[in-house]
Jmol script that loads the backbone (N, CA, C; Angstrom):
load data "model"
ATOM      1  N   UNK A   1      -1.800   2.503 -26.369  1.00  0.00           N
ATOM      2  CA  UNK A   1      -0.807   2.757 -25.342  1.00  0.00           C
ATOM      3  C   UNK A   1      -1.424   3.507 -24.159  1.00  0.00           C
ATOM      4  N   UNK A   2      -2.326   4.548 -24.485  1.00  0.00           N
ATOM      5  CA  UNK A   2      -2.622   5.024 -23.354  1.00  0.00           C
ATOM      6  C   UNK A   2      -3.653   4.264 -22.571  1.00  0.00           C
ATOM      7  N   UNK A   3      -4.612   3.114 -23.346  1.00  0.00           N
ATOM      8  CA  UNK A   3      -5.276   2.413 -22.288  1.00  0.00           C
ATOM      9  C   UNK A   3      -4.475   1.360 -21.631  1.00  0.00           C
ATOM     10  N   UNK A   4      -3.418   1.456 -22.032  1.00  0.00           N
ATOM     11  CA  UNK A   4      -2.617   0.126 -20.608  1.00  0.00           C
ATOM     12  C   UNK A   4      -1.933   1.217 -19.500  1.00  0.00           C
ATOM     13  N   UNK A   5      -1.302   2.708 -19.990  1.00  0.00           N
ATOM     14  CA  UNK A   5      -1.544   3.107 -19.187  1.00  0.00           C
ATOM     15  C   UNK A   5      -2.464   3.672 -17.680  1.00  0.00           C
ATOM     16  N   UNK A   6      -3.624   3.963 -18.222  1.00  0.00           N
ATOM     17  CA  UNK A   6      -4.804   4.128 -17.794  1.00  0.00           C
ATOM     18  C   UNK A   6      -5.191   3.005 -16.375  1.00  0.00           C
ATOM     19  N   UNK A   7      -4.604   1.536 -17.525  1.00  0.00           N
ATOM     20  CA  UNK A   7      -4.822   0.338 -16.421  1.00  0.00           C
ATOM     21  C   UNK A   7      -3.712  -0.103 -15.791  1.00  0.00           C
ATOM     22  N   UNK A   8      -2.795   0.328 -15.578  1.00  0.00           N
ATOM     23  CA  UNK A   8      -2.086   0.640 -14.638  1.00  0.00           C
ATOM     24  C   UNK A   8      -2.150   1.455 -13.577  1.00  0.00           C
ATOM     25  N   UNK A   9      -2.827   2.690 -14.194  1.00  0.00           N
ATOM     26  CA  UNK A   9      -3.015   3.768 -12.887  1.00  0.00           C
ATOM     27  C   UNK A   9      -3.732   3.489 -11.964  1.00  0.00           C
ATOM     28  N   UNK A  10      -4.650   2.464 -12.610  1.00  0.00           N
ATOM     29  CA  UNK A  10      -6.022   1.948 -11.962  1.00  0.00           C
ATOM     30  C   UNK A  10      -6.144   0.883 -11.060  1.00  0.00           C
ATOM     31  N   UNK A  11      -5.084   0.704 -11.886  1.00  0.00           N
ATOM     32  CA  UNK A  11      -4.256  -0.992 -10.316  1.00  0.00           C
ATOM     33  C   UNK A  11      -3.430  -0.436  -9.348  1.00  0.00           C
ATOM     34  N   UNK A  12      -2.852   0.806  -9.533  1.00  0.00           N
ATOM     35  CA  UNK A  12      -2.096   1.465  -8.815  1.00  0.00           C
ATOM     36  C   UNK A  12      -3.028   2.125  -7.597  1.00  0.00           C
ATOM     37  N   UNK A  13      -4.323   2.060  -8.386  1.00  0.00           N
ATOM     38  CA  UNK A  13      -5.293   3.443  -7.407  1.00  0.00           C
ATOM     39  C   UNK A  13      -5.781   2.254  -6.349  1.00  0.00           C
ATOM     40  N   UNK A  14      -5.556   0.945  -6.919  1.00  0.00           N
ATOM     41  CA  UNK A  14      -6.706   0.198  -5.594  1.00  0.00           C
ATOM     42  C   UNK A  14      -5.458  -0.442  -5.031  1.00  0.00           C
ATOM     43  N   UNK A  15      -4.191  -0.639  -5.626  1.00  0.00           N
ATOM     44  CA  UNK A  15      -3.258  -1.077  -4.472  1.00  0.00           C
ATOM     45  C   UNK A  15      -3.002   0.135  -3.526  1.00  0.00           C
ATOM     46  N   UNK A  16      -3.439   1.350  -3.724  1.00  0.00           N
ATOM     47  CA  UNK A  16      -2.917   2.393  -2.572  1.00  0.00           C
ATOM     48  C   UNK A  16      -4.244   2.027  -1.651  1.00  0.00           C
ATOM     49  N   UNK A  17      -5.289   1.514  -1.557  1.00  0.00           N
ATOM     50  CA  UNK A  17      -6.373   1.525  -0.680  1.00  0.00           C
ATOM     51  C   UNK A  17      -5.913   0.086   0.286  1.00  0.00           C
ATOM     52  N   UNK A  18      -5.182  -1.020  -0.679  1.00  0.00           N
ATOM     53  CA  UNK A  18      -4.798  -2.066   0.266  1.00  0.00           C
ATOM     54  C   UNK A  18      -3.733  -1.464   0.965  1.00  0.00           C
ATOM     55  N   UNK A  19      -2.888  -0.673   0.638  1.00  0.00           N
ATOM     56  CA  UNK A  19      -1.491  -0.691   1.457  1.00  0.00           C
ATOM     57  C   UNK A  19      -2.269  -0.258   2.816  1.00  0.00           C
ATOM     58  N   UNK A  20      -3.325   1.577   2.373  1.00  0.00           N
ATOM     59  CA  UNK A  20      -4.246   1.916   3.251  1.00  0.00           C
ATOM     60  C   UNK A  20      -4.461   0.724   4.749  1.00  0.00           C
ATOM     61  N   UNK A  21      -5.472  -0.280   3.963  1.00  0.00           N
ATOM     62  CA  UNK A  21      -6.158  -0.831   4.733  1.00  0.00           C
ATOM     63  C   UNK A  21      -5.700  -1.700   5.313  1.00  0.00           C
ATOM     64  N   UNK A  22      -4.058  -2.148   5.136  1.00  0.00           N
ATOM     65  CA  UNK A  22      -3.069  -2.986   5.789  1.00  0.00           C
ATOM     66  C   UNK A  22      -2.419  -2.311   6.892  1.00  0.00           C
ATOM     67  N   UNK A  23      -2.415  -1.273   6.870  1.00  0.00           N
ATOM     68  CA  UNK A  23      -1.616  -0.271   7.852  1.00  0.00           C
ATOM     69  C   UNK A  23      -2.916   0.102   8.817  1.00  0.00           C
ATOM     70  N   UNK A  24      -4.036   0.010   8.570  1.00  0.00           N
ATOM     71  CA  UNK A  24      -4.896   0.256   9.299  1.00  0.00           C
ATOM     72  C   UNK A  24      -5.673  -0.583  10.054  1.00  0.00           C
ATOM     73  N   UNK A  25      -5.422  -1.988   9.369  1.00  0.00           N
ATOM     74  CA  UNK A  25      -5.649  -3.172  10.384  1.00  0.00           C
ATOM     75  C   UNK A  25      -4.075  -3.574  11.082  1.00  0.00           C
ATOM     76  N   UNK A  26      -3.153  -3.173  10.810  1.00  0.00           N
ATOM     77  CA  UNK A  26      -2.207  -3.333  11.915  1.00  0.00           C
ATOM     78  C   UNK A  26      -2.176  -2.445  13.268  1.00  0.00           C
ATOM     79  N   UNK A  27      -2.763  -1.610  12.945  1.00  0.00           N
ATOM     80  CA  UNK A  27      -3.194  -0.591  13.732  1.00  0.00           C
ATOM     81  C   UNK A  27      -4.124  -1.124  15.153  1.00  0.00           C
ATOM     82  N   UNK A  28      -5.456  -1.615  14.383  1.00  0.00           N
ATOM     83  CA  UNK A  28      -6.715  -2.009  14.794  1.00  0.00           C
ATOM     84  C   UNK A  28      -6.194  -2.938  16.023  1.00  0.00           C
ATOM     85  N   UNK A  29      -5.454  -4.220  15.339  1.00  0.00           N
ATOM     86  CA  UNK A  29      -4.825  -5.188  16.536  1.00  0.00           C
ATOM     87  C   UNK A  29      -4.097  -5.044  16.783  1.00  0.00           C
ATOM     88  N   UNK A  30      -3.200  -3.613  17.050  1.00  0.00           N
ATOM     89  CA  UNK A  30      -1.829  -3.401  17.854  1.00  0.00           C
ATOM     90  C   UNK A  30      -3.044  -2.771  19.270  1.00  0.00           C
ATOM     91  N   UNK A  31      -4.031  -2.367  19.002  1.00  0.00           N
ATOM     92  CA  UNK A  31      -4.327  -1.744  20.082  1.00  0.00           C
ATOM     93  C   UNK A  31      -5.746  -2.178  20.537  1.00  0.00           C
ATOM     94  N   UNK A  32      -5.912  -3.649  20.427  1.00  0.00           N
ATOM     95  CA  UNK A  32      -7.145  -4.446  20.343  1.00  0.00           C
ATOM     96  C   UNK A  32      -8.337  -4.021  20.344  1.00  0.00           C
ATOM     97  N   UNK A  33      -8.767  -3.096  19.106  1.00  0.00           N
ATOM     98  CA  UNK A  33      -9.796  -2.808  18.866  1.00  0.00           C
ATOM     99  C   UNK A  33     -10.610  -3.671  17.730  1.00  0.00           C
ATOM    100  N   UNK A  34      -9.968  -4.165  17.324  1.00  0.00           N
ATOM    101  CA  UNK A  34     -10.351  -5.561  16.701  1.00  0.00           C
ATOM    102  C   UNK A  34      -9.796  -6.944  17.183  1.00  0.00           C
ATOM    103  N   UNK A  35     -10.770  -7.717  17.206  1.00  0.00           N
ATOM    104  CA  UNK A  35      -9.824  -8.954  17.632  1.00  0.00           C
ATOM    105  C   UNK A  35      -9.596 -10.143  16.358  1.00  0.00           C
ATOM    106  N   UNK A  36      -8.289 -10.499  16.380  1.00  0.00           N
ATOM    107  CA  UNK A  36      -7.767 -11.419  15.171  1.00  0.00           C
ATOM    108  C   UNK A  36      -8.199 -12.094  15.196  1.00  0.00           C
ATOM    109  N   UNK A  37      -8.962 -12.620  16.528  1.00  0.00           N
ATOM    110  CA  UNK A  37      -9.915 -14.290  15.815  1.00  0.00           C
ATOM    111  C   UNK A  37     -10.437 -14.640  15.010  1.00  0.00           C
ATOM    112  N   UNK A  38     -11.208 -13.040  14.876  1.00  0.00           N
ATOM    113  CA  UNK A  38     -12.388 -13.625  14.026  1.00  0.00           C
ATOM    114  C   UNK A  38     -11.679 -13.776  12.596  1.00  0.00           C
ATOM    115  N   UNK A  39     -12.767 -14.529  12.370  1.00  0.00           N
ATOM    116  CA  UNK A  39     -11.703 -15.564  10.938  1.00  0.00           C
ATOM    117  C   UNK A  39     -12.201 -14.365   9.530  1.00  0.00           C
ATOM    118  N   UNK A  40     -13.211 -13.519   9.587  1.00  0.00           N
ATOM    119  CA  UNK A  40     -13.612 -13.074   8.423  1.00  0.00           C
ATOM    120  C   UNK A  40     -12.235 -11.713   8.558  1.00  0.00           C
ATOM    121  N   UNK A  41     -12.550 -10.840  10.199  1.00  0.00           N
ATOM    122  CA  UNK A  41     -11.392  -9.897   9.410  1.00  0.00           C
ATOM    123  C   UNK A  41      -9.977 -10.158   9.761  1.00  0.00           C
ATOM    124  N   UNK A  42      -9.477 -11.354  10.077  1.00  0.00           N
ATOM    125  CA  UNK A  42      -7.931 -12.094  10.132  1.00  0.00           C
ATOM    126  C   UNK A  42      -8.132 -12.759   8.262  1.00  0.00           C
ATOM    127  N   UNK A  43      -8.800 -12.440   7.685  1.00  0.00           N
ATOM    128  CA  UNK A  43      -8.890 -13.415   6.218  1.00  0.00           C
ATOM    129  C   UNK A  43      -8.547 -11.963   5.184  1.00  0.00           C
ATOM    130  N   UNK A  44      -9.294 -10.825   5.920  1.00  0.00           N
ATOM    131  CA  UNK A  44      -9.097  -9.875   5.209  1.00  0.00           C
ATOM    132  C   UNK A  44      -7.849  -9.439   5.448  1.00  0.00           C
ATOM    133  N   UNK A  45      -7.465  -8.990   6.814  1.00  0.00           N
ATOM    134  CA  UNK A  45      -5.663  -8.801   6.928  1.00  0.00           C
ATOM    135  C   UNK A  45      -4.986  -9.866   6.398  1.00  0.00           C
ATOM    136  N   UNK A  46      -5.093 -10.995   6.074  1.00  0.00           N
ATOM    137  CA  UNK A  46      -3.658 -11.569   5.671  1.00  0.00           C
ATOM    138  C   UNK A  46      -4.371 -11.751   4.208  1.00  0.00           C
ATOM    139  N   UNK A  47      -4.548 -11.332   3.559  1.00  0.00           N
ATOM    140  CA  UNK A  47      -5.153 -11.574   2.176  1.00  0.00           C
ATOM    141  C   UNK A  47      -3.950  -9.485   1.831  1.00  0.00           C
ATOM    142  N   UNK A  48      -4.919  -8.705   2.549  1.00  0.00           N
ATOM    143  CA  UNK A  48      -4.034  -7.464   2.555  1.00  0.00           C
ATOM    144  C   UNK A  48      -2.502  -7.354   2.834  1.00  0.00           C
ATOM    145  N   UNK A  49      -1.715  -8.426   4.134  1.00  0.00           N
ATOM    146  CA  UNK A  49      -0.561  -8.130   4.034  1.00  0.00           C
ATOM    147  C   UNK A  49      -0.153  -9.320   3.107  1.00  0.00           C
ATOM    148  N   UNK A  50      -0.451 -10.504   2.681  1.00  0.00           N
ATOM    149  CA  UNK A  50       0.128 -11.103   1.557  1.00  0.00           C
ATOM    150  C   UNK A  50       0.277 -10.016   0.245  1.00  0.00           C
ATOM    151  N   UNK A  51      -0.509  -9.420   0.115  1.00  0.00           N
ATOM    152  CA  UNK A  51      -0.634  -8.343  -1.137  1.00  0.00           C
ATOM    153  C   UNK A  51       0.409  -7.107  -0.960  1.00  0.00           C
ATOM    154  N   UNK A  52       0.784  -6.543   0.198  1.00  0.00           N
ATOM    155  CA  UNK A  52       1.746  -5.663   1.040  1.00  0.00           C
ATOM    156  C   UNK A  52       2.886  -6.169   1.111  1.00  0.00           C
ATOM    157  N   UNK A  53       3.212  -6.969   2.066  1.00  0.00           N
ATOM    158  CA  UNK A  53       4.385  -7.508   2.459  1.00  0.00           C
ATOM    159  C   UNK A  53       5.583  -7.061   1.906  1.00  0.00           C
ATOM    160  N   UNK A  54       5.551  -8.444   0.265  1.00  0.00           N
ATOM    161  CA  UNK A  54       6.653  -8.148  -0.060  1.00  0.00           C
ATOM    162  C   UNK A  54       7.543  -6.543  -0.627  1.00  0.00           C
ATOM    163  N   UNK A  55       6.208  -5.733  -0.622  1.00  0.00           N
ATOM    164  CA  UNK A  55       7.085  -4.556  -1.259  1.00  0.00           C
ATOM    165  C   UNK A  55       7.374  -3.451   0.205  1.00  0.00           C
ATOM    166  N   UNK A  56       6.686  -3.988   1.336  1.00  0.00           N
ATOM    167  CA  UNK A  56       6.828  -3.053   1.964  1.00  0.00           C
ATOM    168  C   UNK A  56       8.217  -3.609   2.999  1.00  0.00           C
ATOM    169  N   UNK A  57       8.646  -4.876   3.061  1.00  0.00           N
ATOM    170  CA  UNK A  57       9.725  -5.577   3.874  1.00  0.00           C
ATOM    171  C   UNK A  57      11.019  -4.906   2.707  1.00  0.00           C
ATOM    172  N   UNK A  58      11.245  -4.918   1.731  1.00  0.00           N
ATOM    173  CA  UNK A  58      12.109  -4.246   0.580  1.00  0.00           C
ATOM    174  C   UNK A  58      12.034  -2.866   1.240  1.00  0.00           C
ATOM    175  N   UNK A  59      11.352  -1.828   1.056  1.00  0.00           N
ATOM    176  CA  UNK A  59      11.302  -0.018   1.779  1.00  0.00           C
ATOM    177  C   UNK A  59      11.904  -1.118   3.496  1.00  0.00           C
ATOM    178  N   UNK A  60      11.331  -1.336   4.265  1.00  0.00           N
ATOM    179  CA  UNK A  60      12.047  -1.617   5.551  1.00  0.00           C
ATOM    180  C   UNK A  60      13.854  -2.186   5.296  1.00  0.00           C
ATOM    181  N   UNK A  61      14.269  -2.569   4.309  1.00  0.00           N
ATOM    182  CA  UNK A  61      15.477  -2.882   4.640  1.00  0.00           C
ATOM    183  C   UNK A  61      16.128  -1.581   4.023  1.00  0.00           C
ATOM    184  N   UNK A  62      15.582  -0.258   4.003  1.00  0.00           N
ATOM    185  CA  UNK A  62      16.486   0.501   3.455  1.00  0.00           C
ATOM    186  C   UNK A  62      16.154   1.757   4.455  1.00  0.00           C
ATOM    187  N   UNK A  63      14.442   1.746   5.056  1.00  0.00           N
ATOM    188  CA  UNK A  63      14.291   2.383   6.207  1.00  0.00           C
ATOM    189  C   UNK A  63      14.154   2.142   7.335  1.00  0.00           C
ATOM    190  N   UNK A  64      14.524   1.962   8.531  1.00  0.00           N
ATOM    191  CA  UNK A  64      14.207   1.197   9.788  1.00  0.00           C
ATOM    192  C   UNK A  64      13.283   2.045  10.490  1.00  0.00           C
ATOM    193  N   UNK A  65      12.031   1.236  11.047  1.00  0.00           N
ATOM    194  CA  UNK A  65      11.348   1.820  11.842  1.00  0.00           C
ATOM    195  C   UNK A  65      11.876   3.215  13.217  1.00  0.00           C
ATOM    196  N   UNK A  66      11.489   3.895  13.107  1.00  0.00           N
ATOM    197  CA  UNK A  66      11.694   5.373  14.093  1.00  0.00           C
ATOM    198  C   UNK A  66      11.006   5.488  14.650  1.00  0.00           C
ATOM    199  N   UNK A  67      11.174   5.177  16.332  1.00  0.00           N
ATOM    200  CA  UNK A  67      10.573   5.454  17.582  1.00  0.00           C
ATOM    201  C   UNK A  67       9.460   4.930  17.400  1.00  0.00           C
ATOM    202  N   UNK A  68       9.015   3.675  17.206  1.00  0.00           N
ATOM    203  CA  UNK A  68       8.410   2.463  17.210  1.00  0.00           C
ATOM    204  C   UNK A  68       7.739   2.604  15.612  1.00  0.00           C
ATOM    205  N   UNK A  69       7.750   3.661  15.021  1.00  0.00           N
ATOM    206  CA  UNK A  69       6.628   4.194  13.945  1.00  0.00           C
ATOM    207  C   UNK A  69       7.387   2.881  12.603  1.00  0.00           C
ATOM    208  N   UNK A  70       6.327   2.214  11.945  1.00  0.00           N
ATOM    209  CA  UNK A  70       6.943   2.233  10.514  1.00  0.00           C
ATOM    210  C   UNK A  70       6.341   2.859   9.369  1.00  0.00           C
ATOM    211  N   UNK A  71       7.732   3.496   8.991  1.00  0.00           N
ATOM    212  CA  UNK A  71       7.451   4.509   8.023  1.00  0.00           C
ATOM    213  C   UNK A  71       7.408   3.955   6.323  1.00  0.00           C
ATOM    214  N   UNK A  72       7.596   2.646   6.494  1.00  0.00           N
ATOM    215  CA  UNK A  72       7.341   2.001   5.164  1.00  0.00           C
ATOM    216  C   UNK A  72       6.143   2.304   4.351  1.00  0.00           C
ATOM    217  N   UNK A  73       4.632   1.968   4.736  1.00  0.00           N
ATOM    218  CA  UNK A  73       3.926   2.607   3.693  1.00  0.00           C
ATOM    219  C   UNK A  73       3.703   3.807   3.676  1.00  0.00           C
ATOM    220  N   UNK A  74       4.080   4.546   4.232  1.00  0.00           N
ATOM    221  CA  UNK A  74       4.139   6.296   3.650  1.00  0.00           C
ATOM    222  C   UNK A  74       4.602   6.405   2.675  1.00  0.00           C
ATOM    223  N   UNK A  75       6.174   5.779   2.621  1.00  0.00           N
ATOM    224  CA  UNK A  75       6.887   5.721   1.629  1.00  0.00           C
ATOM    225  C   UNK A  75       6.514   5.106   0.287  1.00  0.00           C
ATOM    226  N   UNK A  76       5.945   4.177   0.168  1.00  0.00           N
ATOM    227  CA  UNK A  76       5.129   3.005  -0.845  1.00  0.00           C
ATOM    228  C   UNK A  76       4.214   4.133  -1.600  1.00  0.00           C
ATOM    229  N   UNK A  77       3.132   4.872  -0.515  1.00  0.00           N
ATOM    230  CA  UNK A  77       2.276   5.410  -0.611  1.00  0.00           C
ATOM    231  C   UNK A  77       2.319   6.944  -2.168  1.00  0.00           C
ATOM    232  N   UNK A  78       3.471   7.324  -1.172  1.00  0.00           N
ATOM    233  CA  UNK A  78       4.361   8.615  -2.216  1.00  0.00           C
ATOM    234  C   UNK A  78       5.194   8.259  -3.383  1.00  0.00           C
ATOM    235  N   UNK A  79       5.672   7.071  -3.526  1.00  0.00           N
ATOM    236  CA  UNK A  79       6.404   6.324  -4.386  1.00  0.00           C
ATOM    237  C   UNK A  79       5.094   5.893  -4.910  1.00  0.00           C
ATOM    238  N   UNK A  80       4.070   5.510  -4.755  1.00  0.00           N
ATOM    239  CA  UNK A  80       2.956   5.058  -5.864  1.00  0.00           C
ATOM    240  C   UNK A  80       1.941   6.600  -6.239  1.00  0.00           C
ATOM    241  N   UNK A  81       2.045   7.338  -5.399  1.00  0.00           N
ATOM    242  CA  UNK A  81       1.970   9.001  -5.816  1.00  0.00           C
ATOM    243  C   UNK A  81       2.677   9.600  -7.102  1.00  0.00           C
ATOM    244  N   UNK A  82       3.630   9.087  -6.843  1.00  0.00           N
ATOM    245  CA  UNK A  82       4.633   9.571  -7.770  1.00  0.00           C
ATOM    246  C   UNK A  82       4.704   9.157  -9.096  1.00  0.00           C
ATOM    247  N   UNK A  83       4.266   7.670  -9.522  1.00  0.00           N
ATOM    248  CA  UNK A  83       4.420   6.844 -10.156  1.00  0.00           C
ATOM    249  C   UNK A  83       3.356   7.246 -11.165  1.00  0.00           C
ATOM    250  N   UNK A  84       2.106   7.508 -10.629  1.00  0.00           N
ATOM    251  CA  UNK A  84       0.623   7.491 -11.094  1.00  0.00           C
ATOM    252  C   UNK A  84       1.062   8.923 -11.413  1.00  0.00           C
ATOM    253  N   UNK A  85       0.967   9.993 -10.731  1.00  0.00           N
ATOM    254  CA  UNK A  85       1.558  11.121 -11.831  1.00  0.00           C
ATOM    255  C   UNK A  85       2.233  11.362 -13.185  1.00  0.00           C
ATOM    256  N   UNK A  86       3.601  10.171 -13.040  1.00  0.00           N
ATOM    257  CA  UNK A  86       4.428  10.379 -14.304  1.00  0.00           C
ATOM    258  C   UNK A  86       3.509   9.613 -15.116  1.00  0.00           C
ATOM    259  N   UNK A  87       2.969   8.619 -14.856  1.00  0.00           N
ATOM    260  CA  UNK A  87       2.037   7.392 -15.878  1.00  0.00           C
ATOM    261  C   UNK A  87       0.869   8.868 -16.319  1.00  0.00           C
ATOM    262  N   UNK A  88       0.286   9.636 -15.828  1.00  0.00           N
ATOM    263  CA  UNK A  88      -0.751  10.558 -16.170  1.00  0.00           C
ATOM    264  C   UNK A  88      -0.484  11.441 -17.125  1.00  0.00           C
ATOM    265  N   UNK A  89       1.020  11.704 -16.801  1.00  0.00           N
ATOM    266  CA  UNK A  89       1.256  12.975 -17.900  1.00  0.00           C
ATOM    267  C   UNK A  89       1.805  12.297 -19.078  1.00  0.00           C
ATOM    268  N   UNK A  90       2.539  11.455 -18.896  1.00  0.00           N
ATOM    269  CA  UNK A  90       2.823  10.540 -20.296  1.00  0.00           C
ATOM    270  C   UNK A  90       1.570  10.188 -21.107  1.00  0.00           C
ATOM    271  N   UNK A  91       0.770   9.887 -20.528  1.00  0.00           N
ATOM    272  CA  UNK A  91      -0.870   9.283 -21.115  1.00  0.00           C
ATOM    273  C   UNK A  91      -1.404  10.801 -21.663  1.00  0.00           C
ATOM    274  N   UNK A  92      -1.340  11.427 -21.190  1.00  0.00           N
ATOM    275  CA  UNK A  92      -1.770  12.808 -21.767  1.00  0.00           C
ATOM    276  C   UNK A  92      -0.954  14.105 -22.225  1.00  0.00           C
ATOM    277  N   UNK A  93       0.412  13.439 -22.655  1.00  0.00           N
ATOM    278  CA  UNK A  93       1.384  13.725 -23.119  1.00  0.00           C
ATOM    279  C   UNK A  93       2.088  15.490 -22.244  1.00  0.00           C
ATOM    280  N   UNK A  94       1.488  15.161 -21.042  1.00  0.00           N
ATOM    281  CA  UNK A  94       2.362  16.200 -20.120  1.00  0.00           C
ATOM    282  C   UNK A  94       3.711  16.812 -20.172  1.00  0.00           C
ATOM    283  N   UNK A  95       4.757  15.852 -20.454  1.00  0.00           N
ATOM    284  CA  UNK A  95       6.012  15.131 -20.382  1.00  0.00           C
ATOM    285  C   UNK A  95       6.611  16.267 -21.551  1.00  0.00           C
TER     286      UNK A  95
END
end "model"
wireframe off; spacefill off
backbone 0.3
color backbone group
């Protein structure tokens, strides 16, 4: 039991680096410091928001963007914070 926990936390630890790196290439081409042409890092953003999307459009229909900001993966971010904590102390019987 505790190694499926374990591998959960662990899928949890590299989906927080995609949400990361999805919010940070939206970033990149909101303010054309990268350009989407190129096919290698437009392959890496939509490979990242296919992997994003659907959980972060779900947090947007319950938070609406504020003063242009979206606050969706913060939220994802602390909600998978949160998650990986309770999974830690259960695994090491914290709880």
């Amino acid at each position: 039991m505790v190694a499926l926990i374990l591998l959960i936390d662990q899928i949890l630890s590299i989906y927080t680096f995609i949400v990361i790196a999805s919010a940070v290439f939206s970033w990149l081409f909101a303010f054309n410091i990268v350009n989407p042409r190129n096919q290698i890092v437009s392959s890496i953003y939509e490979i990242c928001w296919k992997l994003t999307e659907p959980v972060l459009s779900r947090i947007r229909a319950f938070i609406p963007a504020m003063g242009g900001l979206d606050l969706s993966p913060v939220v994802l971010l602390l909600a998978i914070f949160f998650i990986r904590n309770l999974l830690r102390s259960a695994a090491y019987g914290g709880l």
